[in-house]
N, C-alpha and C positions, 0 to 999 in steps of 0.2 A: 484642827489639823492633828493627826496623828502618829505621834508619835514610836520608832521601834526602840525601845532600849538596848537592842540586840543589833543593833547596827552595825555595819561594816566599819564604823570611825569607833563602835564601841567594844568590840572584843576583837579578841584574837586569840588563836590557838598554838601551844607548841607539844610537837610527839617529842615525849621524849625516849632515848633509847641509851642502853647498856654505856656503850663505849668501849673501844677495840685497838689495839694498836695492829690491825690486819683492816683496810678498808672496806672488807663485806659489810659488814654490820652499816657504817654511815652509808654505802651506795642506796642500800635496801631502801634505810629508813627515808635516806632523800627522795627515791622515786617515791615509795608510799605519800613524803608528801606533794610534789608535784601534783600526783594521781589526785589527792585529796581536793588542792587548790582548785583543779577545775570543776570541782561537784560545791566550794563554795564561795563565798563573798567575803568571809573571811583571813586578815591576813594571817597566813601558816610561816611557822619560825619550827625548825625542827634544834632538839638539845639533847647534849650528852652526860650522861653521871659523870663520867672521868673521860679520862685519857682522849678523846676526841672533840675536835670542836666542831662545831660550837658548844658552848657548855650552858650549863641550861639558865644560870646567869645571865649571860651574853643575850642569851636569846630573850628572855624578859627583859630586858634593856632595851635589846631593840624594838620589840613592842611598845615599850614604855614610850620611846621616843615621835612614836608613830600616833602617840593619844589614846591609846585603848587606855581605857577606863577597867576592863575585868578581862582576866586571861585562862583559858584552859587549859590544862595542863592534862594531856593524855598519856601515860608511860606504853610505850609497843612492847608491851610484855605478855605472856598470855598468862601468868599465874600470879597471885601475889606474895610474897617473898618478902625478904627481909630487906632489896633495895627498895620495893613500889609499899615499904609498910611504914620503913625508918629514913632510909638514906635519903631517896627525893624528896619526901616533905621534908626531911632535914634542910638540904638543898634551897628548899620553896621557901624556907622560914615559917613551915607549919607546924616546928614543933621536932620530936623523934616518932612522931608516927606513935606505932604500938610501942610502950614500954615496958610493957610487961616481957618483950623479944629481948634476949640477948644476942650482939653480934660478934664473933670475933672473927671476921671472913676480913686479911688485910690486902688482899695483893693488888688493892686499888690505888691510885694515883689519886688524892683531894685538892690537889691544887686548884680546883673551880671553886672550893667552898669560902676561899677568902676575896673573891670578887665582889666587888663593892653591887647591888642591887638598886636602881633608884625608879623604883613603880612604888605607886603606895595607894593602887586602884583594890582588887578584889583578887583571890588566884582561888579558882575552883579548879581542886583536883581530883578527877575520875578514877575509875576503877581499871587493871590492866584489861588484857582484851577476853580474855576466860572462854569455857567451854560456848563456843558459838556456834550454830548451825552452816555458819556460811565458813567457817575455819574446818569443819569437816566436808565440805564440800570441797576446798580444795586438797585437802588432803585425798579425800575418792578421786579427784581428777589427778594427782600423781600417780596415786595406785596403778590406777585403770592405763594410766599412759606407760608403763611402766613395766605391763604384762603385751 
């Protein structure tokens, strides 16, 4: 028998995004995940650096709770930056990311970083979403809609 180690009981994914005390930002990223869910088999948890919840804690938690063994960690960023290089792996317990970065950007809310974590599977974390052929496609379709 063959086995998938990539099973639906064994990963799970979460976007994560900025965080906003205006609700655009969580609408987005929630439908993005929806959208998501239905092209996989995968359970999607979506999380927030700050000021929004879920906070990206939370959301590994509740994967945790769910049995995933390894979890992906996608930030809906398109560039990398000082939160997708220091703060969310901070976040992830990867570390400070780059340390060679100094940060002094404070107007954020940390109250997620003292949430207690209890997964102790694998966290792969990707790259933001960067210059993509299908992210200038929609931007052409704004353009064009637009004229």
């Amino acid at each position: 028998m063959v086995t998938n180690s990539n099973s639906k009981n064994d990963v799970g994914v979460i976007l994560v995004g900025h965080g906003s005390r205006l609700p655009y930002g969580k609408d987005v990223l929630s439908q993005l995940a929806e959208i998501y869910k239905k092209n996989t088999n995968y359970p999607v948890e979506i999380g927030f650096m700050n000021m929004d919840q879920p906070s990206i804690p939370t959301s590994i938690n509740k994967l945790a709770d769910l049995g995933v063994k390894k979890i992906v960690v996608t930030p809906v960023f398109l560039a990398d930056g000082v939160h997708t290089t220091q703060d969310i792996p901070r976040i992830l317990g990867l570390g400070n990311g780059d340390e060679t970065m100094e940060h002094h950007h404070h107007h954020h809310e940390h109250e997620h970083e003292e949430e207690h974590v209890h997964f102790h599977g694998e966290i792969i974390y990707t790259k933001p979403l960067g210059a993509d052929i299908r992210i200038a496609e929609i931007i052409k379709d704004r353009v064009d809609n637009a004229l």
